[in-house]
C-alpha positions as CSV (number, residue, x, y, z in Angstrom):
1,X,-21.5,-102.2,63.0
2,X,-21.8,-99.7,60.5
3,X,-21.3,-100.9,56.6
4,X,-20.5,-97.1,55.1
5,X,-18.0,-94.9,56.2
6,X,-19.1,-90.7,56.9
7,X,-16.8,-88.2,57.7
8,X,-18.1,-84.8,59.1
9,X,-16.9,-81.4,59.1
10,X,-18.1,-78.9,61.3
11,X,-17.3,-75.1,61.0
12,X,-17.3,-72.1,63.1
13,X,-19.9,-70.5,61.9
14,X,-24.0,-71.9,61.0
15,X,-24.4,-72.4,57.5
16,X,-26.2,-75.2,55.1
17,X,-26.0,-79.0,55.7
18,X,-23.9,-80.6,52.5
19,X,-23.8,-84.0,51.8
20,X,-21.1,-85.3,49.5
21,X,-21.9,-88.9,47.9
22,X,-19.8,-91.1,45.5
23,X,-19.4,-94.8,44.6
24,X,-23.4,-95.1,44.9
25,X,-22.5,-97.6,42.1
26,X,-19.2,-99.5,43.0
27,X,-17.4,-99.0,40.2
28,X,-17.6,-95.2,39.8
29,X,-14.8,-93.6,41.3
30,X,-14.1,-90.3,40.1
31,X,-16.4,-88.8,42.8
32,X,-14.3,-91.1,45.4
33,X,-11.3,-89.4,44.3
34,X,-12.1,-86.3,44.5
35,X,-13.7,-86.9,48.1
36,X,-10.5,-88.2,49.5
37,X,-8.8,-85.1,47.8
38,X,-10.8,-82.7,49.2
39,X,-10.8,-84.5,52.5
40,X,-7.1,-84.2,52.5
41,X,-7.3,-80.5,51.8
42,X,-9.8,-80.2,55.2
43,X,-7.8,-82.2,57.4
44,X,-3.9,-80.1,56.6
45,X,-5.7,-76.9,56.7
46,X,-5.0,-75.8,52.7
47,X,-8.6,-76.0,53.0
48,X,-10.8,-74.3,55.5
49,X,-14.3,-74.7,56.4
50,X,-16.1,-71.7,57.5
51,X,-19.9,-71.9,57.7
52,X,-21.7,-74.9,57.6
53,X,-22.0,-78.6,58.3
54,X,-20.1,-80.9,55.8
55,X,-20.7,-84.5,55.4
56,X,-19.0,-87.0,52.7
57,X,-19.4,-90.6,52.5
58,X,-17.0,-91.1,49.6
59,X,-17.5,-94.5,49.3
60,X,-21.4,-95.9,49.5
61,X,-21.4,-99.4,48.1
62,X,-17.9,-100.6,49.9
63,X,-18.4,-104.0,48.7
64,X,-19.1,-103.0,45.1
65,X,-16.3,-100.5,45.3
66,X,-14.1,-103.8,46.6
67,X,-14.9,-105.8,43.4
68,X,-14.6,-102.8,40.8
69,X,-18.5,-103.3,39.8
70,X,-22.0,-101.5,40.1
71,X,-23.9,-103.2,42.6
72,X,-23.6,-106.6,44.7
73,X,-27.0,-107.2,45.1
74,X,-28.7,-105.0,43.3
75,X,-28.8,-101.2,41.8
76,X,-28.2,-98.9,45.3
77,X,-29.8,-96.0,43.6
78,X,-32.8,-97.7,42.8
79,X,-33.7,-98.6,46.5
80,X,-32.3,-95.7,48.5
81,X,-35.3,-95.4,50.6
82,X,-35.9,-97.0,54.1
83,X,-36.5,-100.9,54.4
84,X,-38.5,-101.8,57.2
85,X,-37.1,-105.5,56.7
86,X,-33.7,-105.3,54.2
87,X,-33.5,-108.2,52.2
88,X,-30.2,-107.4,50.3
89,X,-26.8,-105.5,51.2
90,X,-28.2,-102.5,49.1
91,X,-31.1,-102.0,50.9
92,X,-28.8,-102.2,54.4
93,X,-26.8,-99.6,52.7
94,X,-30.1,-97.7,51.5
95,X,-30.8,-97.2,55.6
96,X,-27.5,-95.8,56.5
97,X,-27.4,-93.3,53.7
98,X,-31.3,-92.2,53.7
99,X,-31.1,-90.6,57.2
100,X,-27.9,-88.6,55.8
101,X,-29.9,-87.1,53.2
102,X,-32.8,-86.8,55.7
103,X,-30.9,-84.2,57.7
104,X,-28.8,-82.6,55.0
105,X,-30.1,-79.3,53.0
106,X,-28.7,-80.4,50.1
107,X,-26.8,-83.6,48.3
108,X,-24.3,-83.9,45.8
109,X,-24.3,-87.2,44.5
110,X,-21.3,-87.6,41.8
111,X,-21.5,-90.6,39.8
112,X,-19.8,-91.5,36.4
113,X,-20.7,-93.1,32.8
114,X,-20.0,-96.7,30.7
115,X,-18.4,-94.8,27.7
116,X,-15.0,-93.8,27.0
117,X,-15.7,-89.9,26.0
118,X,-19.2,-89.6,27.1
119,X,-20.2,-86.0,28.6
120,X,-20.6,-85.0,31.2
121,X,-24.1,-84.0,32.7
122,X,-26.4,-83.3,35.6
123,X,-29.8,-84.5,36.3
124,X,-32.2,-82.0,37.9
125,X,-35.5,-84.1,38.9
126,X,-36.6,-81.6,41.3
127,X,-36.1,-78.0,40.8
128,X,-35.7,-75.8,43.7
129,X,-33.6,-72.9,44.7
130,X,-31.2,-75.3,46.0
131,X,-30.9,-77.1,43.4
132,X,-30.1,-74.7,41.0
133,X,-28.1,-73.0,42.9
134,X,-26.0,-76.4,43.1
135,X,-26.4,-76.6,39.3
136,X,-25.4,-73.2,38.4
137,X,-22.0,-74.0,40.4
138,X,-21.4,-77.1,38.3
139,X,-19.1,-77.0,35.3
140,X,-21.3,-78.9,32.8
141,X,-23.1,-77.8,29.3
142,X,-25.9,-80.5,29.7
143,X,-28.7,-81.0,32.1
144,X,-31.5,-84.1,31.7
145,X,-34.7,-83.3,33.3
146,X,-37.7,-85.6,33.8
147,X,-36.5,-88.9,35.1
148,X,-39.6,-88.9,37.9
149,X,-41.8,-88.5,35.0
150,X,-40.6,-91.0,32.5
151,X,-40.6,-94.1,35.5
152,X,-44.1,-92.9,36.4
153,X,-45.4,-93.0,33.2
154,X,-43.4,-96.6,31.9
155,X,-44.0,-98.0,35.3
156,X,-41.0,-100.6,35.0
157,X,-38.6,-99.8,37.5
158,X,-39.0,-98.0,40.5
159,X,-37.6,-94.9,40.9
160,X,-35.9,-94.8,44.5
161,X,-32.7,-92.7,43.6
162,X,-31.2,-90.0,45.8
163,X,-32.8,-87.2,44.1
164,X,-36.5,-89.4,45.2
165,X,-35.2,-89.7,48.7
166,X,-34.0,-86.4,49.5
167,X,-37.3,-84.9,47.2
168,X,-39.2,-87.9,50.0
169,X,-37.9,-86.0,52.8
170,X,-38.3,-82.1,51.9
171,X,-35.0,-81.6,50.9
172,X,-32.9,-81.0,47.5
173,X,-30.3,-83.5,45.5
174,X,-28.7,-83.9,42.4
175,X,-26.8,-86.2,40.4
176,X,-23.6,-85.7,38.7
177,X,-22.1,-87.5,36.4
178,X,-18.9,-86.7,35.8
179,X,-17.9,-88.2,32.5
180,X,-16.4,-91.8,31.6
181,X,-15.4,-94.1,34.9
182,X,-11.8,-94.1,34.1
183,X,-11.0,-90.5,32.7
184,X,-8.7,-88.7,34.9
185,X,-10.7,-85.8,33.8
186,X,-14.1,-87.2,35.7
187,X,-12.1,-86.8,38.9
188,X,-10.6,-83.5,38.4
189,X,-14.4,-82.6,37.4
190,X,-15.7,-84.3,40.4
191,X,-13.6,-82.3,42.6
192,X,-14.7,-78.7,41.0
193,X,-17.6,-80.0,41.5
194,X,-17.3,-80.4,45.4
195,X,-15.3,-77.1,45.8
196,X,-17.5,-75.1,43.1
197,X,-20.9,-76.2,45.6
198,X,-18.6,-75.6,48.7
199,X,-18.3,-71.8,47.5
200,X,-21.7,-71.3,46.1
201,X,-23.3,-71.9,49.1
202,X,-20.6,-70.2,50.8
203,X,-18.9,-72.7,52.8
204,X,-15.4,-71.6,52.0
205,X,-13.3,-68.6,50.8
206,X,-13.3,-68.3,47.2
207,X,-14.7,-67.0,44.0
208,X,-17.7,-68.7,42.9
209,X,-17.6,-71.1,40.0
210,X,-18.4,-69.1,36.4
211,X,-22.1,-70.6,35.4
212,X,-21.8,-71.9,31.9
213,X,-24.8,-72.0,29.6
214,X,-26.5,-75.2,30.1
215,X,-28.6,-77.1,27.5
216,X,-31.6,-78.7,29.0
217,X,-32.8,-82.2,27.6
218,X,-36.0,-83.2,28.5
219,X,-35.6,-87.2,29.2
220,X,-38.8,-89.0,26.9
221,X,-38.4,-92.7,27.6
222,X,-36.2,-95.2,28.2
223,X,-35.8,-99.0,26.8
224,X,-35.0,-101.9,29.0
225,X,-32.8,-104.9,27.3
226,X,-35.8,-107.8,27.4
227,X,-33.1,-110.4,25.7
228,X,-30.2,-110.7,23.9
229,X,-29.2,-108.2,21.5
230,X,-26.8,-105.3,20.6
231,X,-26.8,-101.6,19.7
232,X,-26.2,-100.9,16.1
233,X,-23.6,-99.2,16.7
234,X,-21.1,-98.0,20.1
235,X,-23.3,-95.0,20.2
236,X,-21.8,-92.8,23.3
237,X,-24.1,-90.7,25.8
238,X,-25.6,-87.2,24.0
239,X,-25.5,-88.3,20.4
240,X,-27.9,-87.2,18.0
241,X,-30.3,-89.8,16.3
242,X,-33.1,-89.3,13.7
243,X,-36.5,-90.3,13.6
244,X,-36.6,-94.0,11.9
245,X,-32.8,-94.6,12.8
246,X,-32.3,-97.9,13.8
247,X,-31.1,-98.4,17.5
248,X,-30.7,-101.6,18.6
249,X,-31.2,-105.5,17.3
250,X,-32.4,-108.0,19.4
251,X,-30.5,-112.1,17.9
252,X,-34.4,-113.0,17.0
253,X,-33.9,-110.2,14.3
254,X,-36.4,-107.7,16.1
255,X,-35.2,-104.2,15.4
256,X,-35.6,-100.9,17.7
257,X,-36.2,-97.8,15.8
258,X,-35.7,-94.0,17.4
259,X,-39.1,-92.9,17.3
260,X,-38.4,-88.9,16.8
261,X,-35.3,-86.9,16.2
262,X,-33.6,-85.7,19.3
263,X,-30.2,-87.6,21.7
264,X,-29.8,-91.3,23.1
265,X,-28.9,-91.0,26.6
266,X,-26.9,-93.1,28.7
267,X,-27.0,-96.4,26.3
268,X,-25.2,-99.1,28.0
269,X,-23.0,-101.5,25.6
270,X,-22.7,-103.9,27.7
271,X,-26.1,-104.1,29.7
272,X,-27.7,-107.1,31.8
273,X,-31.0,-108.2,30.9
274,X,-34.1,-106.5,32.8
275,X,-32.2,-103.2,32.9
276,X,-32.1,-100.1,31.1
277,X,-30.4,-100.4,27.9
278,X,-30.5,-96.9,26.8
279,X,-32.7,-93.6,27.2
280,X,-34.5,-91.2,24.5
281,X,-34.7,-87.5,24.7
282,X,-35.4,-84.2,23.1
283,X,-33.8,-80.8,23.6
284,X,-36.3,-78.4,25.5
């Protein structure tokens, strides 16, 4: 029995294969609202569907999503490739959602930050015409580029998101985030988001999406929380640092210091040990 739930619109008329992800991370539901919105839309007709092949799974961690947190097992978007043998409930879900990708043109994976008033942001790891096209149609200022490079170079996770699988298979993806977890303003993003790519690739009626100036951020490192310690400070996603500021404390009294000036990106307050406790980058 299968453990996600897909539903799949068909139109009239041939067009591009979209796939629609949110709760990769169970406790991210703006892109979950916005599916079941849209969904909604499809299904009494205020919406119509007229080229193409639409598939959304709004929900693809359903046991995360259950308990309000990020993973059960462990991080979904860090093993979405195919598992010969799965081992954990992630890497079950991993081989339901890779063969979606696998047969979609493109993926819109909408996902959502730790921070009360973060911004939002889209990741492009793999430009194509696709993807930029998908970009173009989103309503964000920032993009992060070079996550591929920055795990290939620190070699301390592996890199297995949905951008790596779709990129895997010869196909595009990209990651949305949509702003803070809670903010009824990540939804409302997260569903101009859906309709904004819907009408870009002209899958529906409409006027396509404004492309606002984006400012790309080229991702330099990242730092993973080896024991306990604290941030200096509740910086939130996107803000400035300066070369010597101090970061983070571990309790021993070991400090972290930024190493140039340029953005912290995605620091987690509250983050396990082992995982990434916040990123570095630089505007490009």
């Amino acid at each position: 029995m299968p453990l996600i739930t897909k539903y799949e619109f068909e139109a009239p008329e041939e067009g591009i294969k979209l796939l629609i992800l949110a709760a990769v991370h169970g406790n991210e539901t703006a892109g979950t609202k916005a599916c079941n919105r849209l969904m909604a839309e499809l299904n009494s007709g205020m919406v119509t569907l007229k080229k193409g092949f639409l598939t959304i799974v709004p929900v693809c961690n359903p046991e995360a999503y259950r308990k309000d947190v990020r993973c059960v097992e462990e991080n979904l978007n860090r093993v979405m490739t195919f598992h010969e043998n799965p081992q954990t409930y992630e890497q079950r879900l991993a081989n339901e959602i890779c063969p979606l990708i696998k047969r979609s043109r493109v993926t819109l994976d909408l996902h959502s930050t730790h921070c009360p008033g973060d911004v939002p942001f889209a990741f492009c790891d793999y430009p194509d015409k696709y993807n930029q096209t998908l970009i173009n149609a989103l309503d964000v200022e920032y993009v992060l580029e070079g996550w591929p490079e920055i795990y290939g170079k620190q070699q301390q996770i592996t890199d297995y998101s949905t951008e790596h699988c779709a990129h895997a298979y010869g196909k595009t993806a990209t990651t949305l985030e949509c702003g803070y977890h809670k903010a009824p303003e990540a939804a409302e993003l997260a569903y101009r988001a859906i309709v904004g790519t819907l009408a870009a690739f002209g899958m529906i009626d409409g006027e396509l999406p404004l492309s606002r100036r984006k400012q790309r951020i080229r991702m330099d490192s990242f730092v993973i929380k080896e024991r306990e310690g604290k941030l200096c400070r509740a910086y939130k996603h996107l803000d400035k640092i300066s070369k010597g500021e101090r970061l983070a404390v571990y309790d021993d009294g070991e400090a972290l210091y930024a190493p140039d000036d340029g953005y912290i990106l995605l620091p987690n307050l509250e983050a396990d040990l082992g995982t990434e406790w916040y990123y570095l980058g630089s505007a490009i």
